[in-house]
N, CA, C and O atoms as a MOPAC input file, in Angstrom:
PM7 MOZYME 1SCF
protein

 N    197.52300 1    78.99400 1  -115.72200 1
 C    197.34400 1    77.59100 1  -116.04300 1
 C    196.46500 1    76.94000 1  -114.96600 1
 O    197.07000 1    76.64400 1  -113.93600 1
 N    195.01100 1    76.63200 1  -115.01100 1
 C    194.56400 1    75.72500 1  -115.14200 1
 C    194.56100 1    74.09400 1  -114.54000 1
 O    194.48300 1    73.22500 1  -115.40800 1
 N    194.63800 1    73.66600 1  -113.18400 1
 C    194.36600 1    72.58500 1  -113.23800 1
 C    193.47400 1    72.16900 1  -112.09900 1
 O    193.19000 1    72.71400 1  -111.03200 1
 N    193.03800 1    70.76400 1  -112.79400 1
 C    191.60300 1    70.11400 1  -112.38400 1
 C    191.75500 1    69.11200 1  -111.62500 1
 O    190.93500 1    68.20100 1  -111.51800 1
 N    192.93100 1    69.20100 1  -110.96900 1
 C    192.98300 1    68.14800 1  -110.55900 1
 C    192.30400 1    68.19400 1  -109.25900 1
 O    192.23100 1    69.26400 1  -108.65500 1
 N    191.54900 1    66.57800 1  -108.54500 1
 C    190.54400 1    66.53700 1  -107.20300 1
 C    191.08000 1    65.96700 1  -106.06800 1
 O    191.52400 1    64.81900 1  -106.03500 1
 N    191.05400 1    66.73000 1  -105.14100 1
 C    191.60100 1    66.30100 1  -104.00600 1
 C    190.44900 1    65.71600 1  -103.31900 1
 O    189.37100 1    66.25800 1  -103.07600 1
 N    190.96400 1    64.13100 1  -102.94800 1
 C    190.09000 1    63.03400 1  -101.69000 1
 C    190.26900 1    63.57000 1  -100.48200 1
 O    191.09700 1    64.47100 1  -100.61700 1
 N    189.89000 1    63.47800 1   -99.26200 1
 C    190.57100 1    63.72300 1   -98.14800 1
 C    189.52500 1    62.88100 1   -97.08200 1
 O    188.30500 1    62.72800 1   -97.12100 1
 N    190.45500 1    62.45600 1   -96.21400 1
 C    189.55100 1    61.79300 1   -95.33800 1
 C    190.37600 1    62.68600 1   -93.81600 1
 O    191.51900 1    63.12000 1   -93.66900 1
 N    188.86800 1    62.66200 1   -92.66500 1
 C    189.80600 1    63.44000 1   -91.53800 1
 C    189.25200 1    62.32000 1   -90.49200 1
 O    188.28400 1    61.61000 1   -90.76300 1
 N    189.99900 1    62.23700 1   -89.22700 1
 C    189.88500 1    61.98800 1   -88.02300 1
 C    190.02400 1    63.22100 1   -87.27800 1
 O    190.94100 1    64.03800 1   -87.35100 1
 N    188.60700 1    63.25100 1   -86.28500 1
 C    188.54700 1    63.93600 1   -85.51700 1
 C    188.73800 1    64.02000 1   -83.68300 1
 O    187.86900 1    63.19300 1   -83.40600 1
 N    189.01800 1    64.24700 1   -82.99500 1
 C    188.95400 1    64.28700 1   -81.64800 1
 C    190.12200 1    63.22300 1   -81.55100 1
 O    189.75400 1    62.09400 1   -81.22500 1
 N    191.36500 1    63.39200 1   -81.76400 1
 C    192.19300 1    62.38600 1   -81.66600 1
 C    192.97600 1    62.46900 1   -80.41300 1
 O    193.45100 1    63.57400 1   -80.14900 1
 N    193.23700 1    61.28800 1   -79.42800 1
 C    193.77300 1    62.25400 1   -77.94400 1
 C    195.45300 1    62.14300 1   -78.43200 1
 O    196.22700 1    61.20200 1   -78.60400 1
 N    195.54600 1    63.58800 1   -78.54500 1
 C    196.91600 1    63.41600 1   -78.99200 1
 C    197.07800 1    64.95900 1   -79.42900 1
 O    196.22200 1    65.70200 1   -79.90900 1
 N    198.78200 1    65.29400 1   -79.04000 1
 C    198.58900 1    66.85200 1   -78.72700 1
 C    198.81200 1    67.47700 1   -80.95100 1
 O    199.27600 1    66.74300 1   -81.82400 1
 N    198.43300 1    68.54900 1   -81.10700 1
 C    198.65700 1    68.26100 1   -82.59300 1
 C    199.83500 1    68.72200 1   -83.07700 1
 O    200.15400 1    68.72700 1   -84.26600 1
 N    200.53000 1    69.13900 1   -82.09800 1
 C    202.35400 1    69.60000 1   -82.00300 1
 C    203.10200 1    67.96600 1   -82.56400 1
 O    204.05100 1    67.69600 1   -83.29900 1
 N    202.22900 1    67.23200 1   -81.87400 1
 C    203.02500 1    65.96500 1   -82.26900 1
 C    202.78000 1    65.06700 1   -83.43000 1
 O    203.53100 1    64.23600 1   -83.94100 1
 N    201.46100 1    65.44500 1   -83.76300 1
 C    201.11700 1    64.61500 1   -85.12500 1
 C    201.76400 1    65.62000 1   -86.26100 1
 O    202.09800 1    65.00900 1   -87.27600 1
 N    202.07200 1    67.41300 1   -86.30400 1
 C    202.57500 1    67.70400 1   -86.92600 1
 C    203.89400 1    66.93000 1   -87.74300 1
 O    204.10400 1    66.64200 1   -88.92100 1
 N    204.64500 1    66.76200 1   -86.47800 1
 C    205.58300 1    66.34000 1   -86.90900 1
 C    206.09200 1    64.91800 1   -87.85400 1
 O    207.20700 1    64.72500 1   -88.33800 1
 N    204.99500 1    64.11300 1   -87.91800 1
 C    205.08800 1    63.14800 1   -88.21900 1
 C    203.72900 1    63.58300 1   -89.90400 1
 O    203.98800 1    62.79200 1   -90.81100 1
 N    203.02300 1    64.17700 1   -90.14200 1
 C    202.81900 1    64.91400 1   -90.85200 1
 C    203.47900 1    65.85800 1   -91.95900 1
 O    202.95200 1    66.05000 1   -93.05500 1
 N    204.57700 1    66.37300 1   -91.59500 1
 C    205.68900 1    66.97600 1   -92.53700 1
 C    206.63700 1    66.19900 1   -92.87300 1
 O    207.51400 1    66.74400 1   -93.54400 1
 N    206.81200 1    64.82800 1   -92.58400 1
 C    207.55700 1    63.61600 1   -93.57600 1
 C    206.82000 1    63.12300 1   -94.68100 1
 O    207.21500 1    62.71900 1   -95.77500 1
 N    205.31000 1    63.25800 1   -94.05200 1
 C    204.60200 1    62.45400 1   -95.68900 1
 C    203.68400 1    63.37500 1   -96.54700 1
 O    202.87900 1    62.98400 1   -97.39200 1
 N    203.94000 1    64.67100 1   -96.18500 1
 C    203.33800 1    65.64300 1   -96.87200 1
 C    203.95900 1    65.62800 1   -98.68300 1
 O    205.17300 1    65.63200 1   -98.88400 1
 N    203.21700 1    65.61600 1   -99.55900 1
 C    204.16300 1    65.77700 1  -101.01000 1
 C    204.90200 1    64.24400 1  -101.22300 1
 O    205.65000 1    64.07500 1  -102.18600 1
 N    204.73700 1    63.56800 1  -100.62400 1
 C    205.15600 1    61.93000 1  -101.11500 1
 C    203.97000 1    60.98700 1  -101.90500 1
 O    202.76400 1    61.22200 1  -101.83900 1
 N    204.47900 1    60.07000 1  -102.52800 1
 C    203.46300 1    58.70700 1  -103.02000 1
 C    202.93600 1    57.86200 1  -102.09600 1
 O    203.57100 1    57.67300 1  -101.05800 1
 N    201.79300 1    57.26300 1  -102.29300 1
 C    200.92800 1    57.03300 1  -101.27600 1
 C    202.05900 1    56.09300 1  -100.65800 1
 O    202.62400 1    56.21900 1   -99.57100 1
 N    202.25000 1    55.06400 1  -101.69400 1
 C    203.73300 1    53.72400 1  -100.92500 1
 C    205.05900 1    54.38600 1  -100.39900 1
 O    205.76000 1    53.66400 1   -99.69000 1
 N    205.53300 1    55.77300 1  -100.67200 1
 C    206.24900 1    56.39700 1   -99.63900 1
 C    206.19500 1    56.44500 1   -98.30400 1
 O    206.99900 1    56.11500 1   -97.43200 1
 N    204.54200 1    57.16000 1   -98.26600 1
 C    204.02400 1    57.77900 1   -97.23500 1
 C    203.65800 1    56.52100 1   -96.22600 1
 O    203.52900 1    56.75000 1   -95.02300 1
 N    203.47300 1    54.99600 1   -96.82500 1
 C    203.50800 1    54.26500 1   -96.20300 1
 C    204.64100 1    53.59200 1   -95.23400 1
 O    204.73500 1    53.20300 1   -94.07000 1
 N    205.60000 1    53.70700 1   -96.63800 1
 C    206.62500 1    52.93600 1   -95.76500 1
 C    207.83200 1    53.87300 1   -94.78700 1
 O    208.86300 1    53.45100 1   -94.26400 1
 N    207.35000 1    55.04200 1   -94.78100 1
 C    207.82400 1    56.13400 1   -93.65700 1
 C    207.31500 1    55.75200 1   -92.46300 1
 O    207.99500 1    55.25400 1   -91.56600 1
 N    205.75800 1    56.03100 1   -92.38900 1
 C    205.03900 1    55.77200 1   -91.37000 1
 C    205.20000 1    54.54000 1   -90.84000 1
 O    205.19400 1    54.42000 1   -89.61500 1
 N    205.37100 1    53.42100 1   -91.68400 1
 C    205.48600 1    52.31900 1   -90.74000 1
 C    207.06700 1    52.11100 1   -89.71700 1
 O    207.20600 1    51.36700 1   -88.74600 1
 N    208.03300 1    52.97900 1   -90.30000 1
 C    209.11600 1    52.62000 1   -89.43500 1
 C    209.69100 1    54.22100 1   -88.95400 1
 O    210.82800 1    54.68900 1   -89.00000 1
 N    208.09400 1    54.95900 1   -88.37300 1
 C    209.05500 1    56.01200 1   -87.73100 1
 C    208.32000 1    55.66500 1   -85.94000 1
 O    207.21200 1    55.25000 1   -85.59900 1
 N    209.38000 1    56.01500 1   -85.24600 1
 C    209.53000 1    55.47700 1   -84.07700 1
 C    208.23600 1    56.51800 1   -82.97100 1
 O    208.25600 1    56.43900 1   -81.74300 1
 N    207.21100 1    57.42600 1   -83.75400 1
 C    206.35600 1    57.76200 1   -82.93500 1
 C    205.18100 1    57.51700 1   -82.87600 1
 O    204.79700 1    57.02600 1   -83.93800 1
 N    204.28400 1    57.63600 1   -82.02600 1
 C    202.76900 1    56.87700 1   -81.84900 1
 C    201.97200 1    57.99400 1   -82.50800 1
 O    200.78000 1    57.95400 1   -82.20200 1
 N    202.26900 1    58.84700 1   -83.22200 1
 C    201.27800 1    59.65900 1   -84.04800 1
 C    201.22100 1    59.01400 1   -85.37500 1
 O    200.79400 1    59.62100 1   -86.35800 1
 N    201.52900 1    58.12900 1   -85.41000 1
 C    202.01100 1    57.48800 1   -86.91700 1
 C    200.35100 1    56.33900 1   -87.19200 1
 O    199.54500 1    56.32900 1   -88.12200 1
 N    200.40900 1    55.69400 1   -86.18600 1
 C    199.42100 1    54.89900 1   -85.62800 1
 C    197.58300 1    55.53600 1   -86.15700 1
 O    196.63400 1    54.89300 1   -86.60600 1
 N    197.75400 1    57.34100 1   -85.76800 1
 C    196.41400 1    57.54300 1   -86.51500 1
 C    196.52000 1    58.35600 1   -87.97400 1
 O    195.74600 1    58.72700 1   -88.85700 1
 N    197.61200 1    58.39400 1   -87.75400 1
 C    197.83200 1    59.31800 1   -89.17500 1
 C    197.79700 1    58.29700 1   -90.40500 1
 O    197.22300 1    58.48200 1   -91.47800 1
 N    198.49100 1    57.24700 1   -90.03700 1
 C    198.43200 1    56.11800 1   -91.36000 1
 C    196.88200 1    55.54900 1   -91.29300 1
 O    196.61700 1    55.16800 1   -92.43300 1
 N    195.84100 1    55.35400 1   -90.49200 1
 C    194.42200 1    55.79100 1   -90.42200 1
 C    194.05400 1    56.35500 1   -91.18200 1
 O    193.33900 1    55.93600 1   -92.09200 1
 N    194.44300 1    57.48600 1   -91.02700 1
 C    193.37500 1    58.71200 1   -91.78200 1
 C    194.16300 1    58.68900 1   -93.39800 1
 O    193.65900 1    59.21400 1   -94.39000 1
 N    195.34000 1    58.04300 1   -93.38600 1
 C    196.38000 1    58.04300 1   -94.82400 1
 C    195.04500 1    56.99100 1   -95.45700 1
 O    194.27000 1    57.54200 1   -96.23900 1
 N    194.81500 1    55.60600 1   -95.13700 1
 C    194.41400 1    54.62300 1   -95.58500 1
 C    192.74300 1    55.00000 1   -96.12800 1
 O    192.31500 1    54.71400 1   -97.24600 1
 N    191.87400 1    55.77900 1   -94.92200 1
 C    191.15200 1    56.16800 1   -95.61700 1
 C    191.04600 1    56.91600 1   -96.47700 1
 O    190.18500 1    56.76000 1   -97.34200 1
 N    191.93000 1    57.98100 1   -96.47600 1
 C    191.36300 1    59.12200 1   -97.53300 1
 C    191.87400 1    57.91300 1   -99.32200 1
 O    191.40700 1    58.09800 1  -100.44700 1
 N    192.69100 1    57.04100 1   -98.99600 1
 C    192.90400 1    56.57000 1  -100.44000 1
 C    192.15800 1    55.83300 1  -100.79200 1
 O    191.84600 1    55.64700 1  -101.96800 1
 N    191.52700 1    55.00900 1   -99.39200 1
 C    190.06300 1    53.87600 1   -99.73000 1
 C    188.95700 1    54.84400 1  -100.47400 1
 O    188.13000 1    54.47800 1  -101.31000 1
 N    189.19200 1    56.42500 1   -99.85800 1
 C    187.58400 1    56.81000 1  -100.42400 1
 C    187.97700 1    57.55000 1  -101.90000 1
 O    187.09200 1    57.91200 1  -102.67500 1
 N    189.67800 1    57.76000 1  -102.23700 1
 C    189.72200 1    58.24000 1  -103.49900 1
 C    189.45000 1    56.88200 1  -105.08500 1
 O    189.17600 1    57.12400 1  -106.26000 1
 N    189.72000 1    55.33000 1  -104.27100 1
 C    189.41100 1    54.54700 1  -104.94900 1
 C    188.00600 1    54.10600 1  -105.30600 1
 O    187.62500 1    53.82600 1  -106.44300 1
 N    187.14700 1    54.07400 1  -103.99400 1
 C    185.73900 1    53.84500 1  -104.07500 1
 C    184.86400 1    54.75000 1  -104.70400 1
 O    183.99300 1    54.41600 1  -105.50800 1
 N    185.17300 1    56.24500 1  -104.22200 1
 C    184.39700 1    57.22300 1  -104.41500 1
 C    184.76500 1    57.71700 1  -106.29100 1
 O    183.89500 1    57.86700 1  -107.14900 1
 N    186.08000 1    57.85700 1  -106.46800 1
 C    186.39900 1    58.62100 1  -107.23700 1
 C    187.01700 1    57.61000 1  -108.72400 1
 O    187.01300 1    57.91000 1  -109.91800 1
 N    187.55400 1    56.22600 1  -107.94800 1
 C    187.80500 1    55.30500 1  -109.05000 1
 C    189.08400 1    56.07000 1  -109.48600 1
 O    189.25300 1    56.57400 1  -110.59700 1
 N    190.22500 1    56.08800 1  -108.13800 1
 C    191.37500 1    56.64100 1  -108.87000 1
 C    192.27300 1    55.52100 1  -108.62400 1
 O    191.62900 1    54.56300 1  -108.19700 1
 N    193.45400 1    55.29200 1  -108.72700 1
 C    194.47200 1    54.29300 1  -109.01300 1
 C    195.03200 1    54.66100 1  -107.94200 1
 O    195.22400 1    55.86000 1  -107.74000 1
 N    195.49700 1    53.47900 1  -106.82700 1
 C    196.57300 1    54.15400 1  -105.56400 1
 C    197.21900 1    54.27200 1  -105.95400 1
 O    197.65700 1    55.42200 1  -105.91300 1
 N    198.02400 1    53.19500 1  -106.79000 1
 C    199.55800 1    53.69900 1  -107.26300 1
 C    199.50000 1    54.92000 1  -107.92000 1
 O    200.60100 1    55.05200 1  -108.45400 1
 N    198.80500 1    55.88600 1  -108.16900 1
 C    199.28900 1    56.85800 1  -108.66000 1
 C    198.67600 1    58.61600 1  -107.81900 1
 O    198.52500 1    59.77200 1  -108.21300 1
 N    198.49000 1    57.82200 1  -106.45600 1
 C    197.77100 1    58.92900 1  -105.55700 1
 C    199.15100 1    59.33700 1  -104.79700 1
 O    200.01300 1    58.52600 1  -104.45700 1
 N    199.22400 1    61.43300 1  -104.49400 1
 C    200.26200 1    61.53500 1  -103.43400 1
 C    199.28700 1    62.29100 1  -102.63600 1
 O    198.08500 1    62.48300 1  -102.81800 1
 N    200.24500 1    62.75100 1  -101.52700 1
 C    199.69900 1    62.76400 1  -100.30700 1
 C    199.80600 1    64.04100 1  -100.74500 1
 O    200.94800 1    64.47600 1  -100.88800 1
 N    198.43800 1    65.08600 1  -101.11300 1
 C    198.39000 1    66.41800 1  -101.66200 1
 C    199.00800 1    67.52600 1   -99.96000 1
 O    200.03800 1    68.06600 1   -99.55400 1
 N    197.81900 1    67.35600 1   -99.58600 1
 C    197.73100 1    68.54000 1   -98.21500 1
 C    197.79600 1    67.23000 1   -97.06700 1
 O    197.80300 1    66.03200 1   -97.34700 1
 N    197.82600 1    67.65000 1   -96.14100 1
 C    198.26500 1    66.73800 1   -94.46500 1
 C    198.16900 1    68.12200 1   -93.46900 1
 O    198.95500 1    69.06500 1   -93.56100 1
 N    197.17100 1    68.05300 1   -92.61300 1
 C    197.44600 1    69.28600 1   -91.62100 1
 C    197.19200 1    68.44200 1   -89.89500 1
 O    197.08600 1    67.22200 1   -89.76400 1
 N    197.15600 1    69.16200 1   -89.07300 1
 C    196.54300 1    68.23300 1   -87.55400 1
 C    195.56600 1    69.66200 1   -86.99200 1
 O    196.39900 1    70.42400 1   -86.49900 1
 N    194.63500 1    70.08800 1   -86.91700 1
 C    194.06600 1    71.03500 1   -86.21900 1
 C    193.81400 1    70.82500 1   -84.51000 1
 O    193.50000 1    69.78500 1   -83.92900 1
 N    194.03200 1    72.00800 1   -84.00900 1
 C    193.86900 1    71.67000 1   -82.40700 1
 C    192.07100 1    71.48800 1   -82.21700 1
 O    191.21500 1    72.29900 1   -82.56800 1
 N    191.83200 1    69.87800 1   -81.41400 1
 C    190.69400 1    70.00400 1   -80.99000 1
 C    190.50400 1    70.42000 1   -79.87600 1
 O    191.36900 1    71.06600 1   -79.28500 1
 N    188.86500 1    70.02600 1   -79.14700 1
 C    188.82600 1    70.65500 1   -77.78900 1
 C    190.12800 1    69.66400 1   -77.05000 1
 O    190.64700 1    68.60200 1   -77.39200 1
 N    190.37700 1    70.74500 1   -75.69700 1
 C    191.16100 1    70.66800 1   -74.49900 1
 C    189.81800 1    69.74200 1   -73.32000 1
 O    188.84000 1    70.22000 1   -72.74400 1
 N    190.27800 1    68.50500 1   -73.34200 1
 C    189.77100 1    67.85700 1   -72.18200 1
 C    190.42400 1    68.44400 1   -70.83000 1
 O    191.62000 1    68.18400 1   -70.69300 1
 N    189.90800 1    69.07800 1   -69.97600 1
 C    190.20500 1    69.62400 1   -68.89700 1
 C    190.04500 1    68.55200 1   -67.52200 1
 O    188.90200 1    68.11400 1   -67.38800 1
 N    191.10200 1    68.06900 1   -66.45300 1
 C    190.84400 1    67.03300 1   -65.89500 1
 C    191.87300 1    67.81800 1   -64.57400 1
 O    192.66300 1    68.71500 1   -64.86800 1
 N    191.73700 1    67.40600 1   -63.39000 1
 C    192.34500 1    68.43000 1   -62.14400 1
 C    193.23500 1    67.00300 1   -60.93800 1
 O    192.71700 1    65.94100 1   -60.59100 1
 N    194.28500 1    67.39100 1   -60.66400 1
 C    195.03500 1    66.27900 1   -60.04400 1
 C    195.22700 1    67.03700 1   -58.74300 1
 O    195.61800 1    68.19900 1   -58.63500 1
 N    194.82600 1    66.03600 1   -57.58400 1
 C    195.00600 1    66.85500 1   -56.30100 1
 C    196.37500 1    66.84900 1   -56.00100 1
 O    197.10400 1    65.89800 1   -56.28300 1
 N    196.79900 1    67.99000 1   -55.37700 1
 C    197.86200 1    68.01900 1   -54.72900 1
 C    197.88300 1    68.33600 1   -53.28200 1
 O    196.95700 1    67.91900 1   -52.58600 1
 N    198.93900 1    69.10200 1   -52.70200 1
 C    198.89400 1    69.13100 1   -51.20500 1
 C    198.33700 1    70.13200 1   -50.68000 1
 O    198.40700 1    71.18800 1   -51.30800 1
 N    197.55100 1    70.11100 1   -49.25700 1
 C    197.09100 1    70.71800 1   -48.44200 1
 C    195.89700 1    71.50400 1   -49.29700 1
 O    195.66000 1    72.71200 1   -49.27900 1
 N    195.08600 1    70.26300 1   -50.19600 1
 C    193.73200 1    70.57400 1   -50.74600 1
 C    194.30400 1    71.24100 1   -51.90500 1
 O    193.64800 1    72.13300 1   -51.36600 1
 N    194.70300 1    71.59300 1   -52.66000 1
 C    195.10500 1    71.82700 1   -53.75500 1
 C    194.60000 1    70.99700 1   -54.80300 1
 O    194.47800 1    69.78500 1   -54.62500 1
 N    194.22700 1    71.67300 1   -56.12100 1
 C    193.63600 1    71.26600 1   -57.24900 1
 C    194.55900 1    71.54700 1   -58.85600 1
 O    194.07500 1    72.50600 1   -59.45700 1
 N    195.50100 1    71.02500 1   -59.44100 1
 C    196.32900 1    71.75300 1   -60.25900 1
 C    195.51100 1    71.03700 1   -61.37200 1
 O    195.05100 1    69.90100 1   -61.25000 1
 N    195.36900 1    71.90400 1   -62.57800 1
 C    194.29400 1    71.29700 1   -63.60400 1
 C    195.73100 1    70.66800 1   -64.84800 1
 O    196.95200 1    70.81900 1   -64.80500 1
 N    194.92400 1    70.03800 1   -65.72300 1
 C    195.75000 1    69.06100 1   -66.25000 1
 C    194.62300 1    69.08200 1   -67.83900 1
 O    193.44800 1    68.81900 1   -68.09100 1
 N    195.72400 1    69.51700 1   -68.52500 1
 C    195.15500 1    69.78800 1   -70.00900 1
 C    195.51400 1    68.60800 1   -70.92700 1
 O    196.69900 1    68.34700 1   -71.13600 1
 N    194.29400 1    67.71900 1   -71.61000 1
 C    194.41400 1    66.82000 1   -72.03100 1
 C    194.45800 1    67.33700 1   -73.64800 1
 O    193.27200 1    67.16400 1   -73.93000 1
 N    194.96900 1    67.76600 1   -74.65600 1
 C    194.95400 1    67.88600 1   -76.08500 1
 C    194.24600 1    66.79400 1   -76.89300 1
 O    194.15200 1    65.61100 1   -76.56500 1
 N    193.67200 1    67.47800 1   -78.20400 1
 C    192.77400 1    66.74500 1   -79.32200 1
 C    192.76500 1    67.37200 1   -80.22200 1
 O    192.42700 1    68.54700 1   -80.36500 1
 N    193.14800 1    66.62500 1   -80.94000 1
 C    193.43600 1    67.25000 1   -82.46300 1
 C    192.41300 1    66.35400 1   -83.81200 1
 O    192.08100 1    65.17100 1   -83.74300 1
 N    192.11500 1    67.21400 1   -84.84200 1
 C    191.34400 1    66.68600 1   -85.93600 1
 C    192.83000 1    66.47100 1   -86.95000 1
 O    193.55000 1    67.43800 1   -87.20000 1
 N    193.14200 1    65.03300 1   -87.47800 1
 C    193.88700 1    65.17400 1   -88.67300 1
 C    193.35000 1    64.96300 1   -90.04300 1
 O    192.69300 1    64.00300 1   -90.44500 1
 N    193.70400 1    65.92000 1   -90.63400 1
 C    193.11900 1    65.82900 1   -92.18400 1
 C    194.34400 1    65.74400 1   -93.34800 1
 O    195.32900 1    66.48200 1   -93.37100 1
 N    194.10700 1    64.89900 1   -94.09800 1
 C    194.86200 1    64.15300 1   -95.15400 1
 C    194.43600 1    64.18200 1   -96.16600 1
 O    193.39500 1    63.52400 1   -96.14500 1
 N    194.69400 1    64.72800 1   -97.48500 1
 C    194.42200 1    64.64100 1   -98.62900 1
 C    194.55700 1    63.94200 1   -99.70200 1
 O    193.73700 1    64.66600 1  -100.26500 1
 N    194.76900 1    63.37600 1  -100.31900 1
 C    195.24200 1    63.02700 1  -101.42000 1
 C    194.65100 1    63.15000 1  -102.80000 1
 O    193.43800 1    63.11100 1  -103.00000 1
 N    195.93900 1    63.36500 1  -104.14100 1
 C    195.32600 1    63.53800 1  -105.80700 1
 C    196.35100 1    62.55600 1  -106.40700 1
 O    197.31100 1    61.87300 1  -106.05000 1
 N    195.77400 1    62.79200 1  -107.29700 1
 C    196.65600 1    62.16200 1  -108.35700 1
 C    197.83400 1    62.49300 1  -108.93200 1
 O    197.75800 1    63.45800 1  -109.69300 1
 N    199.04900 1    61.92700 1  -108.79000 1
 C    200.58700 1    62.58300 1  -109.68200 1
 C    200.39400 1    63.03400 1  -110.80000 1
 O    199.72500 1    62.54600 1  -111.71100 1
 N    201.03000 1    64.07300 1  -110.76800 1
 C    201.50100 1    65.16400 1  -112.26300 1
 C    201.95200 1    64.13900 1  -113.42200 1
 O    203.04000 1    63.61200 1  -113.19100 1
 N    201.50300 1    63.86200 1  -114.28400 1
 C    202.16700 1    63.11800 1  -115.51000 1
 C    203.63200 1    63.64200 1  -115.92900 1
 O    203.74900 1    64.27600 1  -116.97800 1
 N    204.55500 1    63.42600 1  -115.25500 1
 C    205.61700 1    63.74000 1  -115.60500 1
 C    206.28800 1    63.91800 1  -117.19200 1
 O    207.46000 1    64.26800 1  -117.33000 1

């Protein structure tokens, strides 16, 4: 079986933020309605929420503009966080010492289609 259905997706890239942590906030709105996925994100208590509902808002702005689909009837298909580059930055310590200090960046990508006609 057959289906046609088109996935939108909008991504943010180079996000400073480790992608262990946007995962997590990622596997609550994975497979929800776009107004689910909203009103999760707005009352969960972590700062990955902040770019993820970003990249939520665009990918549905560009499934409306681009594609002329209905929000109310868009879910959140795929949601992943990929590791970007490692900003590398070095904090002195004692007696000349250099301990390096790994800054994380992640690309998040968000999908969204249209609900199954139940």
């Amino acid at each position: 079986m057959a289906t046609d259905t088109t996935e939108i997706k909008a991504i943010a890239r180079y996000i400073r933020m480790s992608p262990h942590k946007v995962r997590r906030v990622l596997d609550q709105i994975r497979g929800r309605s776009y107004r689910e996925a909203l009103i999760v994100l707005e009352f969960m208590p972590y700062k990955a929420c902040e770019p993820v509902l970003k990249v939520l808002r665009s990918a549905v702005a560009n499934a409306e503009h681009n594609a002329g689909l209905d929000p109310a009837k868009l879910v959140v298909s795929t949601a992943y966080a990929d590791q970007g580059a490692t900003l590398k930055r070095f904090r002195p310590r004692a007696q000349g010492r250099a301990y390096q200090i790994r800054k994380p960046t992640c690309h998040i990508t968000v999908a969204v289609a249209e609900a199954a006609e139940k």
